[in-house]
C-alpha positions as CSV (number, residue, x, y, z in Angstrom):
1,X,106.3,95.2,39.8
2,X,102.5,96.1,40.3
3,X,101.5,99.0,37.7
4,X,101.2,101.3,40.8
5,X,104.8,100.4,42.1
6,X,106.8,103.4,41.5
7,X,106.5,104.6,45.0
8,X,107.0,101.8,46.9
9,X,110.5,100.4,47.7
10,X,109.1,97.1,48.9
11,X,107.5,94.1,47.6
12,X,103.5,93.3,48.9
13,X,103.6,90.6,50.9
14,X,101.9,87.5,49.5
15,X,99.1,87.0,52.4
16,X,98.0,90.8,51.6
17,X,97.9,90.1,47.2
18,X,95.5,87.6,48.1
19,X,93.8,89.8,50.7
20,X,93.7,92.7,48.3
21,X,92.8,90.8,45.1
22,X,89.6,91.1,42.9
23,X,90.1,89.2,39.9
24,X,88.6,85.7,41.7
25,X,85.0,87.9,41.2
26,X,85.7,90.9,39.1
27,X,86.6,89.3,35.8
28,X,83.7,89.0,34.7
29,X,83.6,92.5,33.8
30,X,86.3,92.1,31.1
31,X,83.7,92.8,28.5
32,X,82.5,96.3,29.8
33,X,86.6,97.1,30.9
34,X,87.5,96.2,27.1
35,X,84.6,98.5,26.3
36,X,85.4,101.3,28.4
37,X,88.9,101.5,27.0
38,X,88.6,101.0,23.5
39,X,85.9,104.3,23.7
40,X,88.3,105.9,25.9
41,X,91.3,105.9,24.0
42,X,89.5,106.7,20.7
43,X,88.5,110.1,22.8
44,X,92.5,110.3,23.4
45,X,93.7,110.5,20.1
46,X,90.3,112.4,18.9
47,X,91.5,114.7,21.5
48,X,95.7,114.8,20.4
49,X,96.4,113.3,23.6
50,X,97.9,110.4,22.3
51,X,99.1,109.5,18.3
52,X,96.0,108.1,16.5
53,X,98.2,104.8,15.4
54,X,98.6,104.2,19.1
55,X,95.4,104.4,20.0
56,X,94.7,102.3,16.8
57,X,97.0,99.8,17.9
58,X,95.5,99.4,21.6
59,X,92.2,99.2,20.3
60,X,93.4,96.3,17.6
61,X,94.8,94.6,20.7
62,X,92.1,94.8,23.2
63,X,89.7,92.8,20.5
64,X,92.4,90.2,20.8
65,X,92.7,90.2,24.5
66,X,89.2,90.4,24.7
67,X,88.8,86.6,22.2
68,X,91.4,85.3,24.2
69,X,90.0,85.4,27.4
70,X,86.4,84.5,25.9
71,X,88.2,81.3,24.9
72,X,89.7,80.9,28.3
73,X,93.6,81.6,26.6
74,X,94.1,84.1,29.4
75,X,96.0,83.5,32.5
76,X,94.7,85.4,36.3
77,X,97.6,86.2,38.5
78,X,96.7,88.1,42.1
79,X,99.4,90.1,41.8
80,X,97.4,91.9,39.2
81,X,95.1,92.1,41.3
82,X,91.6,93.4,39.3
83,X,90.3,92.8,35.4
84,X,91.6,96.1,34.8
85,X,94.9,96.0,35.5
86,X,94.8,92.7,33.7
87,X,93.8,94.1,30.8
88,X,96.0,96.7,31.0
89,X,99.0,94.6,31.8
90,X,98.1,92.1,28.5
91,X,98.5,95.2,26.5
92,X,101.7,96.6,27.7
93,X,103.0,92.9,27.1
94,X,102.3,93.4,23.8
95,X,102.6,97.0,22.9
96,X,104.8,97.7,25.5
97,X,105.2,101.6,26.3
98,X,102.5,101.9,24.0
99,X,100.2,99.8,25.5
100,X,100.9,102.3,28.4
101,X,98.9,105.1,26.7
102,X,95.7,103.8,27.5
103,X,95.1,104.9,31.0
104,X,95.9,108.4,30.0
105,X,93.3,110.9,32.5
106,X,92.0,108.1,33.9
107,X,91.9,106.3,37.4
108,X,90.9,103.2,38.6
109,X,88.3,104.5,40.5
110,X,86.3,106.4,37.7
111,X,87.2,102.9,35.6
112,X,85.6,100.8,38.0
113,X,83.0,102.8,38.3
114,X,82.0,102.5,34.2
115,X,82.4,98.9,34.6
116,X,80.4,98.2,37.2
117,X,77.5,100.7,35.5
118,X,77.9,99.1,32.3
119,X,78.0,95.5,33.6
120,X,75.1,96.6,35.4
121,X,73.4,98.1,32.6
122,X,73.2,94.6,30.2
123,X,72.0,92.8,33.4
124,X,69.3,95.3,34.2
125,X,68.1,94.8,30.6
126,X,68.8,90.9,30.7
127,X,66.6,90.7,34.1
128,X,63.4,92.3,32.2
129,X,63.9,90.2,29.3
130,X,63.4,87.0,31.9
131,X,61.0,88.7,34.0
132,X,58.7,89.2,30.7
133,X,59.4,85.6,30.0
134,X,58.5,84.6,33.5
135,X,55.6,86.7,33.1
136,X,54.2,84.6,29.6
137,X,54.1,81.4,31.7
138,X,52.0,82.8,34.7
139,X,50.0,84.5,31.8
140,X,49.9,81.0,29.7
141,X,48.6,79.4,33.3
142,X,46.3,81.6,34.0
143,X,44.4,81.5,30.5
144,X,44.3,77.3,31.1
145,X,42.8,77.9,34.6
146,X,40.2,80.7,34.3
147,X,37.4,78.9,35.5
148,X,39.2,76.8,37.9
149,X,37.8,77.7,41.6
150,X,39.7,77.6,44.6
151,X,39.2,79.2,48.1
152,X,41.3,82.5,48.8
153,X,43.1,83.2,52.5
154,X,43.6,86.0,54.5
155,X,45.7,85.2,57.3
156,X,45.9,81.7,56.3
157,X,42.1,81.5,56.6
158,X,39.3,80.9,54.4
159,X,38.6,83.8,53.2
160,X,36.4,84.2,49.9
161,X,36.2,82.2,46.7
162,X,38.5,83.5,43.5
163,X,39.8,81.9,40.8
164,X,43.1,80.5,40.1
165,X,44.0,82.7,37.0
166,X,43.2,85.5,39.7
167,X,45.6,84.4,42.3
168,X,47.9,83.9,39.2
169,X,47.8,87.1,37.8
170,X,48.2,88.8,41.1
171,X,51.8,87.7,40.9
172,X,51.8,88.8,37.2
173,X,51.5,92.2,38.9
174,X,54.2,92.0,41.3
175,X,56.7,90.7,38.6
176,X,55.8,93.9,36.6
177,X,56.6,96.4,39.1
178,X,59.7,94.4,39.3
179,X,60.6,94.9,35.6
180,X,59.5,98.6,36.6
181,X,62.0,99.2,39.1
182,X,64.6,97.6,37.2
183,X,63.6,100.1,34.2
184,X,63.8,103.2,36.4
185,X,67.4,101.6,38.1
186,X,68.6,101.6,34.8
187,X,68.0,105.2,34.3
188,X,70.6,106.3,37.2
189,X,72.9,103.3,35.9
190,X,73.2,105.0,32.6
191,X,75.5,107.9,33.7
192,X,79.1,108.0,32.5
193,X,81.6,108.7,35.3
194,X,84.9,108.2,33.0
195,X,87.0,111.4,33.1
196,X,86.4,111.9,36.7
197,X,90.0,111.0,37.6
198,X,90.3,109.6,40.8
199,X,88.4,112.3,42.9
200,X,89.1,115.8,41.0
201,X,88.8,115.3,36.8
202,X,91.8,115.4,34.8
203,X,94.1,118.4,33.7
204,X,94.1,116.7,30.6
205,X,91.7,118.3,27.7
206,X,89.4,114.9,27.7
207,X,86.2,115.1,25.9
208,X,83.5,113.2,28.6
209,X,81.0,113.9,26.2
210,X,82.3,112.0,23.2
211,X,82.9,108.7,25.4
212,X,78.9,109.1,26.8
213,X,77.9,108.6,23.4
214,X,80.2,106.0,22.2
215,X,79.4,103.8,25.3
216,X,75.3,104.4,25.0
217,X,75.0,106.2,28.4
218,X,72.1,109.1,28.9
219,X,74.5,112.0,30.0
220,X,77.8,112.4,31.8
221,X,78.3,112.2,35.8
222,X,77.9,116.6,37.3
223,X,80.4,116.2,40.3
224,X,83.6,114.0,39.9
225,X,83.6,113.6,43.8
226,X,80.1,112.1,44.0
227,X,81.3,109.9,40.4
228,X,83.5,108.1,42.0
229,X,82.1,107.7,45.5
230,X,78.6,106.9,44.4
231,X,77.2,103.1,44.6
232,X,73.5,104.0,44.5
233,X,72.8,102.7,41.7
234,X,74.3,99.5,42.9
235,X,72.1,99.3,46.1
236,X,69.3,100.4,44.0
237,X,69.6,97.6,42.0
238,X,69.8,95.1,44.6
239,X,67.1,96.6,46.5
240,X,65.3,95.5,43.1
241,X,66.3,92.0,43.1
242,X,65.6,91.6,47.0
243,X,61.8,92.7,46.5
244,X,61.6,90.1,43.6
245,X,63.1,88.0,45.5
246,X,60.8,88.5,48.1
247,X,57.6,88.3,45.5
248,X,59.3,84.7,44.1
249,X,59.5,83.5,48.0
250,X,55.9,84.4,48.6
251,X,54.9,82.3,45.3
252,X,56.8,79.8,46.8
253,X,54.8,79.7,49.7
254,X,51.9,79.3,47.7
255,X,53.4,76.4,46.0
256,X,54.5,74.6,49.1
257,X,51.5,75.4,51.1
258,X,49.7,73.7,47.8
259,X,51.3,71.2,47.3
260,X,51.0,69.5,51.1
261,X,48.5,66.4,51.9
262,X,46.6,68.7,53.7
263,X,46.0,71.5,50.6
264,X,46.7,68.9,47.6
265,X,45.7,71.9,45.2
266,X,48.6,71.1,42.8
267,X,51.7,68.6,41.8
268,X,55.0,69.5,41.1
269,X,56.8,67.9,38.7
270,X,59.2,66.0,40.0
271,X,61.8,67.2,37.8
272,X,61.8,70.4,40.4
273,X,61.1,68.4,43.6
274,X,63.5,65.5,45.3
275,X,63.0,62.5,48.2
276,X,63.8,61.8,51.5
277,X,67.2,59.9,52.2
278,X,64.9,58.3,55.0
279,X,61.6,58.0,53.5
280,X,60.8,56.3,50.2
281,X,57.1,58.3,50.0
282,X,58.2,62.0,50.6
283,X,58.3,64.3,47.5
284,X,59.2,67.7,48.8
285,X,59.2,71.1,46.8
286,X,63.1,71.6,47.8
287,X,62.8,74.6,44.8
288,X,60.8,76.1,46.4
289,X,62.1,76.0,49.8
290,X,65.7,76.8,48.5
291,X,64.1,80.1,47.2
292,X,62.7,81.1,50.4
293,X,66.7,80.4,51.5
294,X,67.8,82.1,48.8
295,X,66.0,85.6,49.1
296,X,67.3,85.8,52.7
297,X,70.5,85.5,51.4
298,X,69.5,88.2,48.4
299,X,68.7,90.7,51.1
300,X,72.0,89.7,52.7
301,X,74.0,91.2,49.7
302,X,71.2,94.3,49.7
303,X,72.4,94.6,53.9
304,X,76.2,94.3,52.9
305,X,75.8,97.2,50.3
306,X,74.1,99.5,53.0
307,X,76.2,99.4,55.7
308,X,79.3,98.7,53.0
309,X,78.5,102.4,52.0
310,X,76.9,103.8,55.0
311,X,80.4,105.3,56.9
312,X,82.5,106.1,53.6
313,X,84.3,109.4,53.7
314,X,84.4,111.1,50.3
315,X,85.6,109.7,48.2
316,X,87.1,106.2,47.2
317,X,87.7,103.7,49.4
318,X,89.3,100.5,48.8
319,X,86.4,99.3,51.2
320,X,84.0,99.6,47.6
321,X,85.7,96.6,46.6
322,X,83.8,94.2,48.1
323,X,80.6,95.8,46.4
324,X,80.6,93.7,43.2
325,X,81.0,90.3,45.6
326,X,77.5,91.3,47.2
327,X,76.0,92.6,44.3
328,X,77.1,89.6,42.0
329,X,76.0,87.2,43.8
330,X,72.6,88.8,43.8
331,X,72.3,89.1,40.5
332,X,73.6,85.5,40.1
333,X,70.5,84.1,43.0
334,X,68.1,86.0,41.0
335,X,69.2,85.0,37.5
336,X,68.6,81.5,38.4
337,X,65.2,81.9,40.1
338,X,64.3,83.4,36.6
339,X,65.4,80.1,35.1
340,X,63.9,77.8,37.0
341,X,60.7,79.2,38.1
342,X,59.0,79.3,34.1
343,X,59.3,75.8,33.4
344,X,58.5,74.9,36.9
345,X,54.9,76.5,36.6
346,X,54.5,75.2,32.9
347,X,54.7,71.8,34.2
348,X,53.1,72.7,37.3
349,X,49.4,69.8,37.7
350,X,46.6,71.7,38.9
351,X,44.2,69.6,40.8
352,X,40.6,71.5,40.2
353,X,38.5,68.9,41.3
354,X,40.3,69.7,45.1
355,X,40.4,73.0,44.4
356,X,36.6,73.2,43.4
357,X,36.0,70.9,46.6
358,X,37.3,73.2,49.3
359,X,35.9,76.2,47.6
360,X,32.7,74.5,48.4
361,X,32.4,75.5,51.7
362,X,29.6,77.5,51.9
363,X,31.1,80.0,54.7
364,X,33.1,81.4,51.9
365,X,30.0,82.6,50.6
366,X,29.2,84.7,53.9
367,X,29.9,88.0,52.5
368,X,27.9,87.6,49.6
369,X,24.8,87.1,52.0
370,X,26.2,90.4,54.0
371,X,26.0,92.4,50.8
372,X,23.1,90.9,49.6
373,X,21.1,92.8,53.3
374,X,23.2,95.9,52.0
375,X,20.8,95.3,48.5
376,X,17.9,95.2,50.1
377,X,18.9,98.7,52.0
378,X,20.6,97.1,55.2
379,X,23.6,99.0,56.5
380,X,26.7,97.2,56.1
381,X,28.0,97.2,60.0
382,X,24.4,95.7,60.3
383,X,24.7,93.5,57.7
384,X,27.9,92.2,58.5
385,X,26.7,91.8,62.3
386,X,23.5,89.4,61.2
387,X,25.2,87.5,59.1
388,X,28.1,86.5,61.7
389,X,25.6,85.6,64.5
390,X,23.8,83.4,61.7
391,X,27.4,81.9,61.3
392,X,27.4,81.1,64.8
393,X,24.2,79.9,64.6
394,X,24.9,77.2,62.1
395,X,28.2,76.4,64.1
396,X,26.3,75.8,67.1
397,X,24.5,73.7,65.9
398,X,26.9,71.7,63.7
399,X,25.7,72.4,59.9
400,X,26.6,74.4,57.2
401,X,25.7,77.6,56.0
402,X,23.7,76.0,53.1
403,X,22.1,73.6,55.4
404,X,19.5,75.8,57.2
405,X,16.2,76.0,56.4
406,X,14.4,79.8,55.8
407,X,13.0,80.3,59.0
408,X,16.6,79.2,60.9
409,X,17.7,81.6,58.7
410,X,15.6,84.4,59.4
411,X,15.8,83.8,63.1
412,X,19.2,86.1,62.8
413,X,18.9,87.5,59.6
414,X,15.1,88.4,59.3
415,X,14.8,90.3,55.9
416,X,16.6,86.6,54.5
417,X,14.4,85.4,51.5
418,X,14.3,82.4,49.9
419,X,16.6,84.4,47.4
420,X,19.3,83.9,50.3
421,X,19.5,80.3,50.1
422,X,20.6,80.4,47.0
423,X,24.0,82.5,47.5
424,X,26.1,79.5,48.2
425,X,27.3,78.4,44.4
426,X,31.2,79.0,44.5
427,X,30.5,79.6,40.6
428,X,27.8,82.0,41.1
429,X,29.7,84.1,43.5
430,X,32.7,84.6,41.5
431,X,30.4,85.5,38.3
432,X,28.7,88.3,40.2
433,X,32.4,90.0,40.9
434,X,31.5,91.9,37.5
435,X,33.8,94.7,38.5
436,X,37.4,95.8,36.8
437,X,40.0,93.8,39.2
438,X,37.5,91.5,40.4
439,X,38.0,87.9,40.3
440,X,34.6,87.6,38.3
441,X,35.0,85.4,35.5
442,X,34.8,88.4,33.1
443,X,37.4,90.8,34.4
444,X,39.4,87.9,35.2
445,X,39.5,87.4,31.3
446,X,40.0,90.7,30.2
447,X,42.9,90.4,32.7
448,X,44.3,87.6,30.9
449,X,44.2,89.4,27.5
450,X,45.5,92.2,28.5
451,X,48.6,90.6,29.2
452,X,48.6,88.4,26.6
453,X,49.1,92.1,24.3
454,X,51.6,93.5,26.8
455,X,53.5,90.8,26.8
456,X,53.4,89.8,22.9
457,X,54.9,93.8,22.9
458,X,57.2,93.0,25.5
């Protein structure tokens, strides 16, 4: 008989055990249940609600359940249905009536609910440790590359000339603000719901306060309504992962768009690439593309969690179930982007000599001319007007930018000096970008070592 079955007169049929049952996904939260009720119960005999040798003996025997199934001695059964009544069930096996004890002033729901933030918790924690880890090889990259030269886009067009470690670091940045929003998550995952009962608290003297700080957690849950009910935090959190999924899909765009005949800015290794079943020459960046596949399935679990929560009446529903499915397999898509992406850019070939070839287009220069007139005391609409019909100019007459002579020059651009025909060294251009966040070759530096510190404090 289930450990609800009191009430009911007949068995569950089997189709709706295996309908109704959890423990296929939830067992992984064994560690965080054992937790939760070896602090709970030490409250409940601190508190005379149960004898202290009971609670002494529950908590004795939850260790032991707790090796066993960490050595995979533990047998699953739907009829359980969840890791908690598992747990519990292993216990009453054991200690029989007092085994029993341990789900004094407690629900299910206000159980699940520590689980799930606790669980959550050690991941949120684990996720910044990888994204800082992440971050040390982009870092590492960058330093190796900061005088490579490479041509920057805006919609997918040559834009301006930058440097590699630049374009690096940018996604530096992005992984931060991940590690941010995972930080500030963390902070409304680190509320203790236990003692809110199933919906209304407990008649039972419990002391929430003493469970809070056994378990680590910043305060106790206000409202036992909005304790059970909430899942927030759980869409917080994968609204987290989806936007560094999203940033890791975008890097992989990079990568793929780099890696192509037609860029042939870097090589992959091919531990991270595979062939064609067709044709023997093709080496495609399948990582890559999996993780644009991949983040569309990561904002998948965010979509599930939304509309998941979004008609719930107060307060739980058995709906809430099928949170941990979404939100797991989240966490489990972004945990392995986290592994394979560092090595992947460690062993990543950069090919400068390409990179400094296509950054020698001289039209990527064109702005520097523009703001060169702006110098000399030229307004920039002005500016920016001379030096495009002078790019048309050129184009009409099929030669580069560096090709005209001073008087072509001057023909649409008539303050040009000789001065002007010098703007068209990719180097020189990126060394005149002196200012902070520039890609100049000195604040592209001072980049670099500032997170080289962050990250050694990291």
């Amino acid at each position: 008989m289930a450990l609800w079955g009191g009430r009911f007169g007949e068995e569950t049929q089997n189709d709706v055990k295996i309908y109704s049952e959890s423990i296929s996904f939830d067992q992984r939260l064994f560690k965080h249940d054992i937790a939760g009720s070896k602090a709970h119960v030490a409250m409940l005999a601190k508190q005379g609600i149960i004898p202290q040798a009971s609670a002494d003996a529950i908590r004795s025997e939850l260790d032991k359940v707790c090796e066993r199934i960490e050595k995979g001695d533990f047998s699953y059964d739907i009829a359980k249905e969840d890791i908690h009544m598992h747990v519990e069930s292993a216990l009453i096996d054991v200690l029989g009536a007092e085994g029993a004890r341990v789900h004094s002033g407690r629900s299910r729901n206000d159980q699940v609910a520590l689980d799930f933030r606790l669980y959550l918790r050690d991941a949120a924690d684990r996720l910044i440790g990888k994204i800082r880890n992440f971050q040390k090889e982009l870092v590492a990259k960058a330093d190796a590359e900061k005088e490579t030269i490479l041509p920057g886009f805006t919609h997918l067009q040559h834009a301006q000339v930058v440097l590699l470690a630049h374009h690096l670091l940018a996604y530096v940045e992005m992984f931060d603000r991940d590690a941010e929003r995972l930080a500030d998550c963390r902070k409304r995952i680190n509320v203790m719901p236990l003692g809110s009962g199933a919906l209304a608290g407990s008649t039972l003297p419990l002391d929430r306060e003493f469970v809070c700080k056994e378990l680590g957690f910043d305060r106790i849950t206000r409202n036992s309504m909005d304790a059970v009910a909430d899942r927030d935090f759980a869409i917080e959190f994968t609204a987290a992962l989806a936007t560094m999924a999203m940033h890791f899909s975008r890097l992989s765009e990079d990568l793929i768009l780099w890696s192509s005949q037609e860029f042939d800015f870097i090589e992959l290794s091919d531990a991270f690439c595979t062939g064609s079943s067709l044709m023997p020459q093709k080496k495609n960046p399948d990582v890559c593309e999996l993780t644009r596949g991949k983040t569309a399935r990561v904002y998948g679990s965010l979509a599930a969690m939304l509309t998941l929560c979004k008609g719930l009446p107060m307060t739980y529903n058995r709906d809430m179930q099928e949170d941990k499915v979404a939100v797991f397999d989240a966490l489990d898509t972004a945990e392995l982007m986290l592994a394979v992406y560092p090595p992947m850019i460690r062993d990543m070939r950069v090919k400068r000599e390409n990179m400094a070839a296509a950054a020698a287009d001289p039209a990527l220069m064109a702005t520097d001319l523009a703001e060169k007139l702006v110098e000399l005391g030229v307004p920039f609409r002005d500016a920016h007007h001379r030096v495009g019909a002078f790019v048309k100019y050129c184009k009409d007459r099929n030669m580069a930018l560096d090709q005209a002579t001073l008087a072509e020059m001057q023909e649409t651009i008539p303050e040009a000096t000789a001065e002007f025909l010098t703007l068209f060294d990719p180097r020189e251009s990126v060394a005149k970008r002196r200012i902070p966040g520039a890609t100049g070759f000195e604040p592209v530096a001072n980049q670099v070592e500032f997170w080289k510190k962050q990250l050694l404090m990291a």
